[in-house]
C-alpha positions, 0 to 999 in steps of 0.5 A: 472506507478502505475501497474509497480510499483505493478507488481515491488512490487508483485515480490518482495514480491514473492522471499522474500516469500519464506523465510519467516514464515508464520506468517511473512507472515501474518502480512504482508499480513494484512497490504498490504491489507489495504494499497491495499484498501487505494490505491483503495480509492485514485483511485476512489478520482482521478477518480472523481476529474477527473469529477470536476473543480478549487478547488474541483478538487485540494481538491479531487487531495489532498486528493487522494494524501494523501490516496497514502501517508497513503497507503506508510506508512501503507506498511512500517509498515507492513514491519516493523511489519514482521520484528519484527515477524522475530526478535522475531522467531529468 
């Protein structure tokens, strides 16, 4: 599910692209990256809560939830962050 969701999220990325300034573009990218490795972050926290049991498996399982929640918020921001670069160009 979470590789379509990328694959979702790359296309998308990919036709808006195309009309956006290459600063735009940057911003975005910058903050996408960090949000890549929050991802990744919480991936290796559910890999290893894999490996635990009671509640250091639900404290892993929580804090890998919250790196996915900083990784969603940390997107919207760059979202948002281009937008204002659009705004200001315009």
């Amino acid at each position: 599910m979470k590789s379509f969701v990328a694959i979702l999220g790359l296309a998308s990325m990919v036709s808006l692209a195309a009309c956006d300034s290459k600063q735009e573009n940057k911003v975005e990218n910058a903050y996408e990256n960090q949000a890549d490795a929050l991802d990744n972050q919480a991936a290796n926290m559910e890999a290893m809560a894999d490996n635990l049991s009671g509640n250091a498996e639900n404290a892993a399982e929580n804090a890998a939830d919250a790196l996915e929640n900083k990784a969603d918020a940390t997107r919207e921001a760059g979202e948002a962050a281009a937008e204002a670069v659009e705004k200001k160009q315009h």
